[in-house]
C-alpha positions as CSV (number, residue, x, y, z in Angstrom):
1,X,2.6,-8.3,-13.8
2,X,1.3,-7.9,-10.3
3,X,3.0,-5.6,-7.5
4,X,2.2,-8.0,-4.9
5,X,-0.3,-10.8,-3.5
6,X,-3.7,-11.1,-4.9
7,X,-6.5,-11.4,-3.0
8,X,-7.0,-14.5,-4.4
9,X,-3.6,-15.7,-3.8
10,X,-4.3,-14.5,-0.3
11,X,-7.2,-16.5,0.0
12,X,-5.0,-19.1,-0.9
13,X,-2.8,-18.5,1.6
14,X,-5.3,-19.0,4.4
15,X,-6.7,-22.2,2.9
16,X,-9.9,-20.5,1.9
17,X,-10.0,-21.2,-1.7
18,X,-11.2,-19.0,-4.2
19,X,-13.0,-15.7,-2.8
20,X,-16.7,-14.7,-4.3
21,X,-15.4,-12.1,-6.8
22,X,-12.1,-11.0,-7.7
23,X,-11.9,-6.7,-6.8
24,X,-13.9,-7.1,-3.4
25,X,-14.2,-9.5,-0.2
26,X,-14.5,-9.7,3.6
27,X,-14.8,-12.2,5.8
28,X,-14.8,-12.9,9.4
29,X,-11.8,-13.1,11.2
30,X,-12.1,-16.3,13.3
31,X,-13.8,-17.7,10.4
32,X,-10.0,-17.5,8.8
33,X,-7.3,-20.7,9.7
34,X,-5.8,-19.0,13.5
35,X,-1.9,-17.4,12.5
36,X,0.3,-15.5,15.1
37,X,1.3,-13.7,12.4
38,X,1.8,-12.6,8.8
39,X,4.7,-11.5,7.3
40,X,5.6,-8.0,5.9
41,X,4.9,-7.8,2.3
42,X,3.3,-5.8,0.1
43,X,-0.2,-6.5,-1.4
44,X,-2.1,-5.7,-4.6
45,X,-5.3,-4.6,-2.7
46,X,-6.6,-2.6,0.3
47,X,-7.6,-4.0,3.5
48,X,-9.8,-2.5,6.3
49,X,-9.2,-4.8,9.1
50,X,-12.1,-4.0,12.1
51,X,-10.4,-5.8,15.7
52,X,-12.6,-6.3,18.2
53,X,-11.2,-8.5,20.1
54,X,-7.4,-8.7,20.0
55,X,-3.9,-8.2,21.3
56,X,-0.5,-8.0,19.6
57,X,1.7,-5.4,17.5
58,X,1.0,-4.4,13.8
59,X,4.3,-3.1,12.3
60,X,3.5,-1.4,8.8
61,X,6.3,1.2,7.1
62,X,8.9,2.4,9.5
63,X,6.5,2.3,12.3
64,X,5.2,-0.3,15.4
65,X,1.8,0.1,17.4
66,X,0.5,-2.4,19.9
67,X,-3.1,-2.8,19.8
68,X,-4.9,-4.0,23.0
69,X,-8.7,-2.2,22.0
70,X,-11.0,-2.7,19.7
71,X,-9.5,-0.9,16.6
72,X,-9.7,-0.1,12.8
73,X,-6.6,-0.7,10.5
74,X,-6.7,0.4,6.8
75,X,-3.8,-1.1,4.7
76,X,-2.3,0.2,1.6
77,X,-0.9,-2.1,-1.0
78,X,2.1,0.1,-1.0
79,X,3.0,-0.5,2.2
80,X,3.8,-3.7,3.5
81,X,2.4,-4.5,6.8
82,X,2.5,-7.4,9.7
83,X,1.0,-8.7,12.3
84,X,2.5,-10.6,15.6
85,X,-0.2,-11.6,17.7
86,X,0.2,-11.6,21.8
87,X,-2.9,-12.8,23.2
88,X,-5.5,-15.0,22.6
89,X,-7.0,-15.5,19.1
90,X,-8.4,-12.7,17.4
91,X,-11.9,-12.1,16.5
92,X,-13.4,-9.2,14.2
93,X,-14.0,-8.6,10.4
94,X,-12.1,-7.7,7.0
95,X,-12.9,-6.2,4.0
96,X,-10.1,-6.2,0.8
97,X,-10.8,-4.3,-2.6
98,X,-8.8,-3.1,-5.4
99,X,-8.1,0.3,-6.1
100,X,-10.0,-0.4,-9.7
101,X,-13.1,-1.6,-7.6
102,X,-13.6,1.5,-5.8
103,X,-11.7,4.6,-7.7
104,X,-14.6,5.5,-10.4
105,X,-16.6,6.0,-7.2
106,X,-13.8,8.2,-4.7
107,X,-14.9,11.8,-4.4
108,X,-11.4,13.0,-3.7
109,X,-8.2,11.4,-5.6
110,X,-7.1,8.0,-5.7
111,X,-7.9,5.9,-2.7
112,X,-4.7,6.2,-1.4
113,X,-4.7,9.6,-0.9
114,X,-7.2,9.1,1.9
115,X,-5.7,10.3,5.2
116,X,-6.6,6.9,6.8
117,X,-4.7,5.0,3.9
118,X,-1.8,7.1,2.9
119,X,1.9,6.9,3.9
120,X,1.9,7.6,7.5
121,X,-1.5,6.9,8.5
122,X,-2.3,4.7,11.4
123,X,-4.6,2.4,13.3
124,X,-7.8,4.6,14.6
125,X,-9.0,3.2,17.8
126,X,-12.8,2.4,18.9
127,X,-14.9,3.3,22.0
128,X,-17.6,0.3,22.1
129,X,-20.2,2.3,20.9
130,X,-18.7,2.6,17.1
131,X,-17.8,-1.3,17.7
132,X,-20.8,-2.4,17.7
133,X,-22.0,0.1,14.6
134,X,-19.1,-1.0,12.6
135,X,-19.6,-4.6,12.8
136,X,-23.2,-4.3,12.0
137,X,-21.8,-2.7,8.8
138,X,-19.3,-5.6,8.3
139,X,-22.0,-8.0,8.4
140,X,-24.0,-6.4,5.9
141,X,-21.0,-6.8,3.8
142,X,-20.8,-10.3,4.2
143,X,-24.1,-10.8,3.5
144,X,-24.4,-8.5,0.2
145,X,-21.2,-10.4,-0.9
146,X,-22.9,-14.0,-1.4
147,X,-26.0,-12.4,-2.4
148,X,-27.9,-12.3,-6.1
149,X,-28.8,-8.5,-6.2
150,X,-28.1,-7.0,-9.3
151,X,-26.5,-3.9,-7.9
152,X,-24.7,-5.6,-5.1
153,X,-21.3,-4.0,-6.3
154,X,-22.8,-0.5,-6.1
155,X,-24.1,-1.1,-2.4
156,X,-20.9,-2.8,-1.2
157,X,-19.0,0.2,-2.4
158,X,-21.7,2.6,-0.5
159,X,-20.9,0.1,2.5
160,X,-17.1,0.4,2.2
161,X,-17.0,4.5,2.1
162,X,-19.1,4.4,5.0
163,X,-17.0,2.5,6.6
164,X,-14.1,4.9,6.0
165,X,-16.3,7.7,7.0
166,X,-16.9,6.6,10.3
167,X,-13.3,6.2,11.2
168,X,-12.7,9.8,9.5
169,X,-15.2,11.6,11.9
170,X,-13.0,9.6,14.9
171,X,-9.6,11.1,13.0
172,X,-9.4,14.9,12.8
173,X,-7.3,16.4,15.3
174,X,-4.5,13.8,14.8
175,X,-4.0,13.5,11.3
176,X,-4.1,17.4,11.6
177,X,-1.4,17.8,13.7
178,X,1.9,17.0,11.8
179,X,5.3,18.8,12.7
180,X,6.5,20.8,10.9
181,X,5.9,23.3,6.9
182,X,3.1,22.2,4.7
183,X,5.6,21.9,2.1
184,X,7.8,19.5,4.7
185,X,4.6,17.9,5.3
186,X,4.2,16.7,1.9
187,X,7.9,16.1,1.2
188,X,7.6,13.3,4.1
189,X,4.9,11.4,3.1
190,X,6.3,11.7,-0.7
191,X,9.7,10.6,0.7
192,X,8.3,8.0,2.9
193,X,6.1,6.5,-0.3
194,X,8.8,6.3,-2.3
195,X,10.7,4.3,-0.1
196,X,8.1,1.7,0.8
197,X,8.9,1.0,-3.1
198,X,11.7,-0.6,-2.8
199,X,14.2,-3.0,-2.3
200,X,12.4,-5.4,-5.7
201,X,11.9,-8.9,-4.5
202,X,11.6,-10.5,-7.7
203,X,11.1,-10.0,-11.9
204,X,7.3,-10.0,-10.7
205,X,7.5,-7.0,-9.0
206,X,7.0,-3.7,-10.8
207,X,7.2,-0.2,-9.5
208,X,3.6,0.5,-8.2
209,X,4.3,4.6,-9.0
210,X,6.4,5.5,-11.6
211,X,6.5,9.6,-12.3
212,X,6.1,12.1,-10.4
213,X,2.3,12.6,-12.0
214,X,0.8,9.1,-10.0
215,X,3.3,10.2,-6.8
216,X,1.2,13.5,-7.1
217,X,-2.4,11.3,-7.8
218,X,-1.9,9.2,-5.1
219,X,-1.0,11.7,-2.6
220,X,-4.4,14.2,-4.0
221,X,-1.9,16.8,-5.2
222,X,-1.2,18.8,-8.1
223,X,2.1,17.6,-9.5
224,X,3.6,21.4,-9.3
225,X,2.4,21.6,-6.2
226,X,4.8,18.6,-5.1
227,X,7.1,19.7,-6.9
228,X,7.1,23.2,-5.2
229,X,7.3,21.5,-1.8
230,X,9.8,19.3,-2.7
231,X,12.4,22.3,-3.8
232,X,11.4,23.8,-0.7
233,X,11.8,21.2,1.7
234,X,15.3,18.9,-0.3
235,X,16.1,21.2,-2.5
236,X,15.5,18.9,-5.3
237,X,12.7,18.1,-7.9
238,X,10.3,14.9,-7.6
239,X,12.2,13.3,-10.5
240,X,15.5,13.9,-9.2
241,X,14.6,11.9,-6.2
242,X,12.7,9.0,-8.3
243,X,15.6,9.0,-10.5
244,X,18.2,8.5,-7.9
245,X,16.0,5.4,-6.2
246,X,15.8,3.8,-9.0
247,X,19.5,4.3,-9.9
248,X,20.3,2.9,-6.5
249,X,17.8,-0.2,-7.1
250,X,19.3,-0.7,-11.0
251,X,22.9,-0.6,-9.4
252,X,22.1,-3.4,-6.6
253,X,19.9,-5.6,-8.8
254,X,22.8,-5.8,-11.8
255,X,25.3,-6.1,-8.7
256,X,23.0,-8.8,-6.9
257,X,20.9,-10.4,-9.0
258,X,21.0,-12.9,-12.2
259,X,17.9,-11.3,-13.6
260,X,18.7,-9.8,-17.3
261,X,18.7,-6.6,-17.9
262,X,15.6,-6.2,-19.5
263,X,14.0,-7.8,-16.6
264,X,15.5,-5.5,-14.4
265,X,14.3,-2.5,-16.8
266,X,10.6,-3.7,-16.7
267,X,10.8,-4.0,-12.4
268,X,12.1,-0.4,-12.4
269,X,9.4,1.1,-15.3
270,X,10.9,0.9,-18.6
271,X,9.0,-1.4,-21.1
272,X,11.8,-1.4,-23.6
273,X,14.9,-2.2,-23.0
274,X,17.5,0.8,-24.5
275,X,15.2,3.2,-22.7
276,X,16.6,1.4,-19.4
277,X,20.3,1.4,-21.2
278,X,19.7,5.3,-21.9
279,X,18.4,6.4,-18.5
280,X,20.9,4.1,-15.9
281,X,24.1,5.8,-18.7
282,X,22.6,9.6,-18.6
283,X,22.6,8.8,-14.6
284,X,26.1,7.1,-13.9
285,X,28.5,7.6,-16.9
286,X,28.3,4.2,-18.0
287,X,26.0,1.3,-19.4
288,X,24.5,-1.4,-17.1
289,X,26.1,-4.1,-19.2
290,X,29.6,-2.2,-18.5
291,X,28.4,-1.8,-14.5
292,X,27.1,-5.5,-14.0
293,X,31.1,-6.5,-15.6
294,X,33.1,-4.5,-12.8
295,X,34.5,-6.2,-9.6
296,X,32.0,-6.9,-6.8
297,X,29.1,-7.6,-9.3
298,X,27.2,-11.0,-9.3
299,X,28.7,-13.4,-11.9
């Protein structure tokens, strides 16, 4: 089941019907139906959205920027972003991929262990001169999308990553300069991650990262490593703090929802059924069945 909208489903959404292919996209902005806004949700692919011209504030995790310049914004399917626009209509250029699409070809980790697409990253803002370079980029992306090359996937990807490079060489000094321990450093953007998780919207939605081995993959660290930082920083280990979000999310879906348990099991990870009954017991003393029966739960 899918962790969020598709791009195709997004594509949709706009009115666009069905994109060229199904891991990889872009368009041009004011090609796309005009909206003041999109909603905060989370999507199953990555979007580098290049503003040229445009005015209004993007809120994404716990965070709100206003953008009034030309700007680059990278999304991550993990966390939800949106958009209220406050001037005229935007123009510019987008590019979505899955993680599938480009991973075999990332140097360093997952995708979202880049510093311009991690938890906590932010919009990187454009002097004209790297306007202009980026869009001529864009536009070869547009054009390499509809054409019949054979290895048009391969030079899309080269396209994409050089995207991303550019904004890196614009980034250094204040992605550097975080507060605080490397280990408290860490423990943030781990913390912050596993928040933008939760609350489950619906039996469609499963958990994105599961153990503390993808927390670890996605944030290009060794999972004792994390683990290390985590002690140092809370005191406890990455599974301790997995395990108690997803006791907190069991505990307000059986309180909240209809959904059965074995739905809620497959939302929060577990694939069978007593595996949930065994992990929510070990955690709270009791089984959800017995929980979902006590004053105060949904009947």
């Amino acid at each position: 089941m899918s962790p969020g909208e598709t791009i195709a489903e997004y594509y949709q959404h706009y009115g666009q019907g069905a994109p060229a292919a199904g891991q990889v996209s872009s368009y041009r902005i004011e090609d796309f139906a005009p909206a003041d806004s999109f909603p905060n949700l989370r999507r199953d692919f990555y979007k580098i959205k290049l503003l040229c011209h445009a005015q209004g504030r993007l809120t994404y995790a716990d965070k709100t920027v206003v953008i009034q310049q030309p700007a680059l914004i990278f999304a991550n399917p993990l966390v939800p972003h949106a958009w209220e626009r406050q001037g005229g209509r935007p123009t510019g250029y987008a590019c979505l991929f899955t993680e599938e699409f480009l991973a075999p070809h990332w140097k360093t980790g997952s995708v979202g262990s880049s510093p311009l697409f991690r938890a906590g990253g932010a919009p990187v803002l454009l002097p004209p001169a790297v306007v202009e370079r980026l869009s001529s980029l864009f536009e070869l992306l547009l054009a390499e999308t509809q054409s019949s090359y054979i290895h048009k996937y391969d030079l899309l990807r080269t396209y994409i990553q050089t995207i991303i490079h550019e904004a890196l060489k614009l980034t250094p000094a204040p992605l550097a300069a975080r507060p605080g321990t490397s280990a408290a450093r860490l423990s943030a953007l781990f913390l912050e991650l596993l928040d933008r998780q939760f609350p489950i919207a619906s039996p469609q939605h499963t958990l994105p990262l599961r153990n503390a081995n993808e927390f670890a993959r996605h944030l290009a660290v060794h999972t004792n490593h994390l683990n290390k930082a985590l002690r140092e920083a809370t005191g406890q280990t990455t599974t301790a703090h997995i395990a108690a979000k997803v006791v907190a999310e069991a505990q307000a879906l059986l309180r909240h929802t209809d959904w059965s348990l074995a739905e809620i099991g497959y939302c929060l990870g577990f694939e069978h059924a007593p595996n949930f009954n065994l992990f929510f017991k070990k955690h709270t003393g009791q089984a959800p069945s017995r929980y979902r029966r006590q004053p105060g739960a949904l009947p």
